[in-house]
DORO-481030 format. One record per residue (C-alpha): y, x, z; residue in one letter. Coordinates in pm, whole numbers, plus 50000, padded with zeros to 5 digits. Layout:
YXZA...
This chain:
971423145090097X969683122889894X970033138489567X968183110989401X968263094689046X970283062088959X968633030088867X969553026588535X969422989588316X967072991988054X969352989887754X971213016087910X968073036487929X967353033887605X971073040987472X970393075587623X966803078987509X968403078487153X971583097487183X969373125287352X967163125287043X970153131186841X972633155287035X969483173187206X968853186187570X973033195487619X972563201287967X969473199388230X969223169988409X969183170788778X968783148289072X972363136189185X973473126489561X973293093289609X974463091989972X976753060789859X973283039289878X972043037089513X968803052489536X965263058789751X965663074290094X963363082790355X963833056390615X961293061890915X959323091390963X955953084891215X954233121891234X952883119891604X950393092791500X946863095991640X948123115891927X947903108392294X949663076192375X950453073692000X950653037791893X949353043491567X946393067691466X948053075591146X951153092191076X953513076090792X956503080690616X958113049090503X960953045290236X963753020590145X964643009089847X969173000289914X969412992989555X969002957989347X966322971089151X962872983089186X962363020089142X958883033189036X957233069789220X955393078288910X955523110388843X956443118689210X955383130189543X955763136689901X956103168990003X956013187990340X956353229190499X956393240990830X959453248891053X959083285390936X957663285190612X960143297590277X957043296690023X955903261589852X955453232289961X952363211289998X952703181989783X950653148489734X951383128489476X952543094989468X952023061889292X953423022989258X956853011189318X959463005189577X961182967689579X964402960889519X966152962489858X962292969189998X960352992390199X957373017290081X954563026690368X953073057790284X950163064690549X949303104090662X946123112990836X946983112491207X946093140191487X943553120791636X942233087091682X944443069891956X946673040491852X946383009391649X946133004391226X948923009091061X949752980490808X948142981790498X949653012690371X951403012789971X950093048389918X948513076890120X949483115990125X946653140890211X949243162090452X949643176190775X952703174490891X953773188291254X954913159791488X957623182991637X958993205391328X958773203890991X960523198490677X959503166190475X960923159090105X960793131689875X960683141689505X960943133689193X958473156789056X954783165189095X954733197689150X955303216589484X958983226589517X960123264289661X963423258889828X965353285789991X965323280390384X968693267890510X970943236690438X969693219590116X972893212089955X973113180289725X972133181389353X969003201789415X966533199489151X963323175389257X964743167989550X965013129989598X965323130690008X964783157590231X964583157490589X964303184590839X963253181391199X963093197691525X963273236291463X963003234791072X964683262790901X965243239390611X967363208590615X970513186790538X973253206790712X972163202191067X968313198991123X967533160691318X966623167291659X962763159691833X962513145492155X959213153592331X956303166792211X953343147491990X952033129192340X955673112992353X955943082392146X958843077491886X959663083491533X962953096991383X964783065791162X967543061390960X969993033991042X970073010390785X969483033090517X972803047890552X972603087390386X975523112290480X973343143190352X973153156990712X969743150990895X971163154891261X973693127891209X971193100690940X967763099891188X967813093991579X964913088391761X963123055691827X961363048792069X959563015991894X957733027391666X958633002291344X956203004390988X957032984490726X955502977490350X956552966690045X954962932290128X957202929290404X954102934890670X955022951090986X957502953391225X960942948291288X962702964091543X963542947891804X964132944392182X962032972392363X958412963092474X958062952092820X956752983193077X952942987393039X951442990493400X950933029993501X947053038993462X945153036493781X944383068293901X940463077593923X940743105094214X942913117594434X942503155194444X944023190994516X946093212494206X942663236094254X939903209094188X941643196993884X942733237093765X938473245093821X937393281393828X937193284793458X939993285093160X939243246093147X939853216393369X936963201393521X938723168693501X940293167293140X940663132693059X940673117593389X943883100893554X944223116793916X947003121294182X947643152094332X950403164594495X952643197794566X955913214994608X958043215894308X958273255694221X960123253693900X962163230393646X962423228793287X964473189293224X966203208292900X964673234492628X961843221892569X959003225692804X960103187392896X958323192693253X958133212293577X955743233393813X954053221094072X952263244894414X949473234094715X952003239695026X951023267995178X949533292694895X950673320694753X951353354494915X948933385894943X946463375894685X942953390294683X941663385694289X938223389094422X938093362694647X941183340494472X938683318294274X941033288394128X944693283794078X946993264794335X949463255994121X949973230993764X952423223793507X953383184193530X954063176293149X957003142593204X959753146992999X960823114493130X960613124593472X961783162193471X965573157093543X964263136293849X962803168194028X963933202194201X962973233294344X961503227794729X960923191394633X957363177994749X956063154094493X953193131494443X952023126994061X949773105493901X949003114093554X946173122493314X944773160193297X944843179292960X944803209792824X947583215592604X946193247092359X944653267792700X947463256492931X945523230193207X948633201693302X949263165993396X950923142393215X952733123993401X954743092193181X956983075893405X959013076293707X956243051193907X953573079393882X956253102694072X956903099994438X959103118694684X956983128094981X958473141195320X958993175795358X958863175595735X956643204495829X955343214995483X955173253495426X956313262195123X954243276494882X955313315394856X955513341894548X951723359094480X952573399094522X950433408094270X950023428993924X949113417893612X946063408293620X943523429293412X940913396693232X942053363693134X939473353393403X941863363593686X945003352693503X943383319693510X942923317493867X946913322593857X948003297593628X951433284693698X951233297494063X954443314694174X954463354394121X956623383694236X954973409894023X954273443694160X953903475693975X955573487293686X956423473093366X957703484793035X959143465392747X956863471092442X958583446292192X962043428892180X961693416991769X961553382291872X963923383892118X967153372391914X964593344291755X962503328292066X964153345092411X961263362292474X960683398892538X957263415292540X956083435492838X953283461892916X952463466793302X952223502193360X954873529993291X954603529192861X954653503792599X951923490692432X950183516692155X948883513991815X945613526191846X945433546591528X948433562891644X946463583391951X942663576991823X940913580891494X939973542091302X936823529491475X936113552591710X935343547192052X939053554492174X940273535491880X938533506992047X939333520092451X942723515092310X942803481292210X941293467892521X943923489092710X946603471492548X944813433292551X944913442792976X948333450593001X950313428992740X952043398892912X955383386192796X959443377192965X959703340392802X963403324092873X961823286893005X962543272592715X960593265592340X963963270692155X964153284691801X967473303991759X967533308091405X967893269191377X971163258291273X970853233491579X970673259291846X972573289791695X975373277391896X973543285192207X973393317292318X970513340792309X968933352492639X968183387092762X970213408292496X973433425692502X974973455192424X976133457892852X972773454392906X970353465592683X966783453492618X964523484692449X961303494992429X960023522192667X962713512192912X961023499593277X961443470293398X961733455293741X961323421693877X964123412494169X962913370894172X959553352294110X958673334293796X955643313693721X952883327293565X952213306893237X950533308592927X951443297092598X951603302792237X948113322592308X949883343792512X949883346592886X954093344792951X956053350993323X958253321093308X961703316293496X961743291693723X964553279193554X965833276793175X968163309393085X970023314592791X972553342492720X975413321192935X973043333993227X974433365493414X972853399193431X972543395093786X971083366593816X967573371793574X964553379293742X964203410593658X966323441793561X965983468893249X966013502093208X969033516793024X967323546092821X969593546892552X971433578992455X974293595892247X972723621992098X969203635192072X967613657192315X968613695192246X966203706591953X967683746391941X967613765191643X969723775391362X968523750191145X968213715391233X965883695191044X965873654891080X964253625390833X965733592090820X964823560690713X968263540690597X966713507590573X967413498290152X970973511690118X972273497589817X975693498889725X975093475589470X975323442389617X973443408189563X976223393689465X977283417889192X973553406089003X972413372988873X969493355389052X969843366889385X968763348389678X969683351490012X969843358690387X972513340090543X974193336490913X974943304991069X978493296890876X975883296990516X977673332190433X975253351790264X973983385290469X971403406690288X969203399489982X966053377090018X964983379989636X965453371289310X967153402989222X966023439589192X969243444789499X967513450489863X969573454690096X973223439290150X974773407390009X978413414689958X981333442790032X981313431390391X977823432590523X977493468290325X980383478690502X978393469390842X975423482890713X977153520290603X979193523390930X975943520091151X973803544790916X976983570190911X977393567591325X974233577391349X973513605591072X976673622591240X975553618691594X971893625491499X973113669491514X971143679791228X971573702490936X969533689590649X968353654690619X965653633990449X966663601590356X964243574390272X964863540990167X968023545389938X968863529689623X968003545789318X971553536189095X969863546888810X968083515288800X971673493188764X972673515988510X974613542788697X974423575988747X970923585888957X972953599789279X975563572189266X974803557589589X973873588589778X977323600189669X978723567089826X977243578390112X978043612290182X981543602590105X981143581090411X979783602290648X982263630390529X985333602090605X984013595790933X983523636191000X986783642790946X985953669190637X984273673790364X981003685090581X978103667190379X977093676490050X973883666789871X971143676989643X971663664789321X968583646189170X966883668588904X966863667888496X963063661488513X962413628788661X959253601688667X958963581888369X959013548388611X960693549688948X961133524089205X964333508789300X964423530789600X964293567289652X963663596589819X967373619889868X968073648290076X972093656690239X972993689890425X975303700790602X977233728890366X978843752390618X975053760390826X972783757990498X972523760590082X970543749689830X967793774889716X967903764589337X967603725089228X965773698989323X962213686289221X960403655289155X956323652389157X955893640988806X953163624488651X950993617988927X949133584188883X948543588089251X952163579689283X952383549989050X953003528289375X955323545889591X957863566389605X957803599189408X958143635689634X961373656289658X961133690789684X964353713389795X964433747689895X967313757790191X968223788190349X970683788390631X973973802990534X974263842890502X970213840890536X967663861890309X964683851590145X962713861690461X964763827790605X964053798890288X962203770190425X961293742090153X961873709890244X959613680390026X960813643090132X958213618890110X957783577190121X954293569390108X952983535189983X953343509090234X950193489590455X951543453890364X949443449790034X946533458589882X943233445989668X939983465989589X939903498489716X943213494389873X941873464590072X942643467490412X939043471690570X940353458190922X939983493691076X943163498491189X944993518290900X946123483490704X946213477190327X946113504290057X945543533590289X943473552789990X946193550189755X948003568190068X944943592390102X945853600789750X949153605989804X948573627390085X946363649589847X948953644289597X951173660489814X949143690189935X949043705189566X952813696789535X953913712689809X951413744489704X952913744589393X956923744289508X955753769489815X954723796589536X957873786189327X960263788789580X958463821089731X958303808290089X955583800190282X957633775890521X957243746790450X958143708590576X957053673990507X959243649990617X959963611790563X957993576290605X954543585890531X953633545690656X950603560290808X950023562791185X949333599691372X945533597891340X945303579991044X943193596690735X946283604190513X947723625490810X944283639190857X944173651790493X948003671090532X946153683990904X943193696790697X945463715190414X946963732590808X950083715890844X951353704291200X952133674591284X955163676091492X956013646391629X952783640091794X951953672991894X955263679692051X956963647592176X955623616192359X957743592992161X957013572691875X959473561391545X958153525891474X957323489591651X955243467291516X953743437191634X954683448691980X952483483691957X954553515891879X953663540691699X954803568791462X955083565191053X957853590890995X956563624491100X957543665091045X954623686990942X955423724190909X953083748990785X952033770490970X954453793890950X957333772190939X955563756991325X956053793891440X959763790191379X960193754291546X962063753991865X962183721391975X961243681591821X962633650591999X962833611491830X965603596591863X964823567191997X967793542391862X966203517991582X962703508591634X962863500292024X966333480091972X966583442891872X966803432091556X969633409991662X971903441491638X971383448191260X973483446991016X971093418690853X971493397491161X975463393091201X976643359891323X972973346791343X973923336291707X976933323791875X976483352692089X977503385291842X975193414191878X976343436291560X978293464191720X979493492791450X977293519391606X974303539391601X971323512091781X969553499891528X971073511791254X967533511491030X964073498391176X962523533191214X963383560891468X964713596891293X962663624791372X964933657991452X963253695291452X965223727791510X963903755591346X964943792791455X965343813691075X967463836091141X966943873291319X968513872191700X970093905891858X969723915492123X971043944192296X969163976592199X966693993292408X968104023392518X971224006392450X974074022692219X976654045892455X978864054092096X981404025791932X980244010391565X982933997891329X982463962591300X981503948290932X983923929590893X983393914590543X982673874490578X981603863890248X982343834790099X981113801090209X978953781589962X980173745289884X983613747390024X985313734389655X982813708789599X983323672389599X980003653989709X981203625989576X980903637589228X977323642189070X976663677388984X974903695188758X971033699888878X969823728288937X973093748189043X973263779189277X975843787889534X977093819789566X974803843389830X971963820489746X968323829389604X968313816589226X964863817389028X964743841588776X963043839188458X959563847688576X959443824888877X959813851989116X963253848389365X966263874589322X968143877589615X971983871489456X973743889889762X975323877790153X977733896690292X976973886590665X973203897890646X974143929890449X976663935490756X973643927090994X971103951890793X973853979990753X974073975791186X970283975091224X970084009091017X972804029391221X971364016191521X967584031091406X969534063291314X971044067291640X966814063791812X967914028291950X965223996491884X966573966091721X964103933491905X963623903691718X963183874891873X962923833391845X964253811892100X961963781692160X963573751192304X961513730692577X962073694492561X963623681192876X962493646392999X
């Protein structure tokens, strides 16, 4: 793009100066696209300087001048953010001028100290700019731009030039491709200063290196240099004498030759290299004895197409550790030579677990592995993003230790060094960024909706891989590079299918269930002004990044995604009354309060078939300020009613930064009083943020956990209050109370003797984060609404599941993941209780030898005229409901089935017979 300012004549300059001072600022001015040559342009970009076999020690970025006039920087800078970044830039300001038809050399501090001075640089920019990725701009103005990430279009504000390299989320319509790594010498150049606004097709790579200042010093380019002899090797040793028996090379630094058979190839994706093993090794391993690795990664990207698996190689190359990963660099095809194969045994797959200590994963480094035991997958969220998929040897995922063990106690910390010894990760052979727009059309590895990838299901390894670390992570590497064109069948390793259609059986007559539906808005980004964006790989906007008081979808058809995944699920998810968390408040975009919710239930009821759903209108009473998402509650109107209207906690301060409470009293249809449970929805204040006594004190819990502690007490007299209201003393807290199981907010609602279901009753968890699981939506009953639960399970079909199959990822990859069903329709798992309120018979005891007359009165059915799509009026009653009466108290208003049930029970006493009351409890299976 160049969206760059025109040289403009001096007269001309001051013709505008004057007519601006007259008509006034009409309109802003902007930079304009200049990609017709008429302005600066970035024309060589140097930002591997000072690296190994760099030819300069400081990086640079030089500009050209196309124009017939000199163009002066003042006021302007030089601006650079990493591949990932979406915040501001770093900027450096700049200074002088750029010739007419003449170059600019602006020198960068280099990695290291390797390689010649550069020319006597025009100006100099305190960055750091990666030599592999990055996004560097030329502007116009001083201070540090904040672009959105994605295709920079032309006519950007301060942007002069803008180029984006290697895996750079921010670019001219295709990001320029890297070749090697920083040890590989080249620079990415423009030809002849022609601009097209897209980065991919302006800047190749070139492999002489070519500075140039506005004096004219430096260098052209020209033919390439003639070959430089190989370095002389220094030793000739084994791959164990130069991998040591430590987590560093005793020979870093030297150049050696060694030599071994070829057990893996990466030419493409890249790791730019392949694996090396001593003939011979491998096998039954014994740790204790198994002092030093027999195998090493040969870094050549120009020799990596030149190998294959079984080859037997000789290498002669320098030995470096490349961030905790020992290799040889090998630069050319002289220092690699085909040895005979005759009689060499090839090296064979180490049958062994994961190792417990980095000190014996080091003394497997790149060797060859079939690994034994079982494995688990504890994370897929980077899956879609890197082709990588985190394990945990043994038969569960990886925990969050406040989730089984109280903050800083001695399990809390048994915990963490549980999960440091099993935590090793699937990697795809490959470096490759998937959200770039150069490699969206390749597709992902390891997911599919055939096949899927999710936490807690086992995993089994049919072939070896190499045994690799990287990224500070120790990775099990395929001996090849996969990607999603890769069959099922041939992977080295199989998954698990533990997905399912329903939840487990709960029992009950009542089921109870919160869900988290992950900022439904039916108001749209692009209904509001401001909004930024999310988009997929076409630029079509997704879901809402910002600028906007809209969370969740960007348009009509990614809502309609969105809804039909969140109403699969609610209607498979076989429960009775549900918590919802995480839905827009439409009072806030000036509609009515339930707006949305009604949106919703409308929904569900359309893919139901009927008008099942109803929900509980938001009350009169309501917090004077309310976030832009709330707290709702839906039921199913043929099992349960509404006991009265809703209520909102109001004027807490301890709820000033979360979500307000929602109380509702139910009673299963044709129940008493004796059946009313009350049902308070809850969305505690989140761990992301907090300062001052909400700073996160590194114990575990995260940021503003005692704003959550006060919540939690918050809640305690809330639900006290609304339990003496509604006159029942079951009672249930559902929702996202974004604290983990043994966590002190969930201590305080165990203190005021509530249960917490979910981890007293299941061994499944409703959240993922940073590959440990772990439970922030729970169910605590009172205790006498515990006595009537008959089952809990989590339904495991968000949290565990890639986020490559949400809504907010569709058409990310070339490969499409979105499938309109249940998996991951939010990022949290629901939580699902059944609750037994209402009285079983059973046959009498002696039983009844004379006929009864059957009552056969059936009452009318609450609900059955309503339309949930319209709001009602709060606080209504339906007929054979309990409504408050003037004193507080409950007035039982009449129900024909339970007055046929008590008129049975009394002819059943007169006749000497015993009516037995029991409760069913339902045993989990699995």
């Amino acid at each position: 793009m160049s969206s760059r300012p025109r040289h403009t004549p001096l007269g001309t300059a001051a013709l505008v100066a004057g007519l601006s001072l007259l008509l006034g600022p009409l309109v802003p001015v902007a930079a304009v696209a200049a990609p017709d040559g008429s302005g600066v342009v970035i024309a060589e970009a140097y930002l591997k300087g000072g690296s190994a076999n760099a030819p300069f020690n400081r990086k640079f970025v030089e500009l050209y001048n196309p124009t017939s006039a000199s163009v002066s920087l003042a006021g302007w800078s030089l601006q650079y953010r990493s591949a990932t970044g979406s915040g501001a830039f770093s900027a450096s300001a700049l200074a002088g001028t750029v010739p007419a038809e003449g170059h600019f050399l602006v020198a960068i501090p280099g990695n290291g100290a390797t390689g010649a001075e550069l020319p006597t640089p025009d100006a100099t920019a305190s960055l750091n700019p990666s030599g592999t990725t990055g996004t560097v701009v030329l502007s116009d103005q001083a201070e540090p731009l904040t672009l959105a990430p994605g295709s920079v279009t032309a006519g950007t504000a301060g942007v002069v030039d803008l180029l984006g390299y290697g895996a750079s989320n921010t670019f001219e319509t295709t990001v320029a491709p890297v070749t090697g790594a920083n040890g590989v010498p080249n620079s990415l150049a423009r030809a002849g200063g022609a601009d097209t606004d897209v980065n991919s097709a302006d800047f190749s790579t070139q492999t002489t290196v070519t500075p140039q200042n506005s004096g004219g010093t430096g260098t052209e380019p020209g033919p390439d240099p003639e070959p430089q002899p190989e370095p002389t090797p220094e030793a000739d040793v084994t791959v164990a004498q130069i991998q040591g028996v430590t987590d560093t090379s005793p020979l870093v630094g030297r150049t050696v030759t060694t030599r071994g058979v070829v057990t893996a190839t990466y030419p493409t994706g890249g790791l730019n290299g392949y694996v090396i093993q001593t003939p011979g090794t491998g096998g039954a391993l014994d740790l204790s004895t198994h002092l030093a690795s027999d195998a090493l990664f040969v870094y050549s990207a120009s020799t990596a197409s030149s190998v294959a698996v079984g080859d037997y190689v000789e290498v002669d190359g320098t030995v470096t550790e490349f961030f905790g990963l020992t290799q040889i660099t090998v630069t050319g095809a002289s220092s690699l030579r085909a040895l005979d194969a005759t009689g060499v045994v090839a090296p064979q797959a180490a049958t062994v677990g994961l190792p417990a200590t980095d000190a014996q994963r080091e003394t497997l480094e790149s060797m060859l592995v079939l690994p034994q035991g079982g494995f688990t997958v504890a994370d897929t969220y980077t899956t879609n993003q890197y082709g990588e998929v985190k394990l945990a040897s043994g038969d569960r995922p990886l925990i969050q230790p406040t989730e089984v063990a109280r903050p800083g106690s001695v399990e809390f910390a048994a915990v963490v060094a549980d999960n440091a010894a099993r935590a090793v990760t699937l990697d795809d052979g490959a470096t490759t960024n998937f959200f770039t727009a150069a490699n969206q059309s390749i597709p992902v590895p390891y997911l599919s909706n055939e096949d899927p990838v999710t936490v807690g299901a086992s995993v089994a390894f049919t072939e070896p891989v190499v045994f690799d670390y990287r990224n500070s992570a120790w990775k099990y590497q395929p001996t090849v590079r996969i990607t999603g064109d890769t069959a099922y069948g041939d992977l080295p390793v199989t998954f698990e299918d533990v997905r399912t259609d329903a939840p487990l059986e709960v029992g009950g007559d009542v089921r109870l269930a919160s869900f988290n539906v992950l900022n439904y808005f039916t108001t749209t980004g692009d209904s509001l002004e401001g909004c930024t964006y999310y988009t997929d790989r076409a630029g079509v906007p997704v879901t809402v990044d910002g600028g906007c008081d809209a969370r969740g979808a960007a348009n009509a058809a990614s809502l309609e995604r969105q809804q039909v995944k969140i109403v699969t699920a609610i209607n498979a998810l076989g429960a009775d009354v549900v918590s919802l968390e995480e839905i827009e408040n439409s009072a806030r975009f000036g509609e009515d309060r339930d707006s949305a919710l009604a949106t919703l239930v409308g929904a569900l009821n359309a893919a139901a078939g009927s008008q099942v759903w109803d929900y509980a209108r938001s009350p009169e009473a309501l917090p004077a300020n309310e976030d832009v998402i709330r707290l709702a509650f839906i039921y199913k109107k043929a099992v349960v009613e509404p006991v009265g209207g809703s209520t909102i906690l109001t004027g807490s301060a301890a709820f000033s930064n979360a979500r307000q409470p929602l109380a509702q009293a139910f009673r299963p249809v044709g129940g008493d009083a004796g059946s009313t449970i009350l049902a308070i929805a809850n969305h505690f204040k989140s761990k992301g943020s907090g300062s001052g006594p909400d700073a996160d004190l590194g114990d575990g819990q995260g940021g503003s956990n005692a704003s959550r502690v006060n919540q939690a007490n918050a809640l305690v007299a809330f639900a006290a209050e609304r339990e003496a209201a509604v006159g029942t003393d079951k009672v249930f807290l559902l929702g996202d109370f974004n604290a983990y199981s043994q966590e002190d907010p969930i201590e305080v609602l165990r203190a005021a003797g509530y249960v917490d279901l979910g981890s007293s009753e299941t061994d499944e968890y409703s959240y993922v984060f940073s590959g440990l699981s772990g439970s922030l939506d729970h169910v605590l009953a009172s205790p006498a609404a515990a006595e009537a639960v008959t089952g809990v399970d989590i339904w495991n079909i968000n949290a565990g599941e890639s986020v490559g199959l949400e809504y907010s990822r569709f058409n990310y990859n070339v490969e499409q993941l979105y499938q309109p069903d249940q998996f991951r329709s939010s990022d949290h798992d629901p939580v699902v209780v059944g609750v037994s309120l209402l009285a079983d018979e059973v046959d009498p005891v002696p039983p009844v030898t004379e006929p009864v007359p059957p009552v056969t009165d059936p009452g009318t059915t609450p609900g059955d005229d309503a339309d949930p799509t319209v709001p009602g009026a709060p606080g209504e009653v339906s007929p054979g409901a309990t409504a408050p009466t003037a004193d507080g108290s409950l007035a039982f208003t009449g129900s024909a089935p339970v007055a046929g049930w008590l008129a049975l029970a009394l002819v059943l006493m007169a006749m000497g017979g015993t009516v037995l009351v029991v409760r069913r409890r339902a045993s989990r299976v699995g």
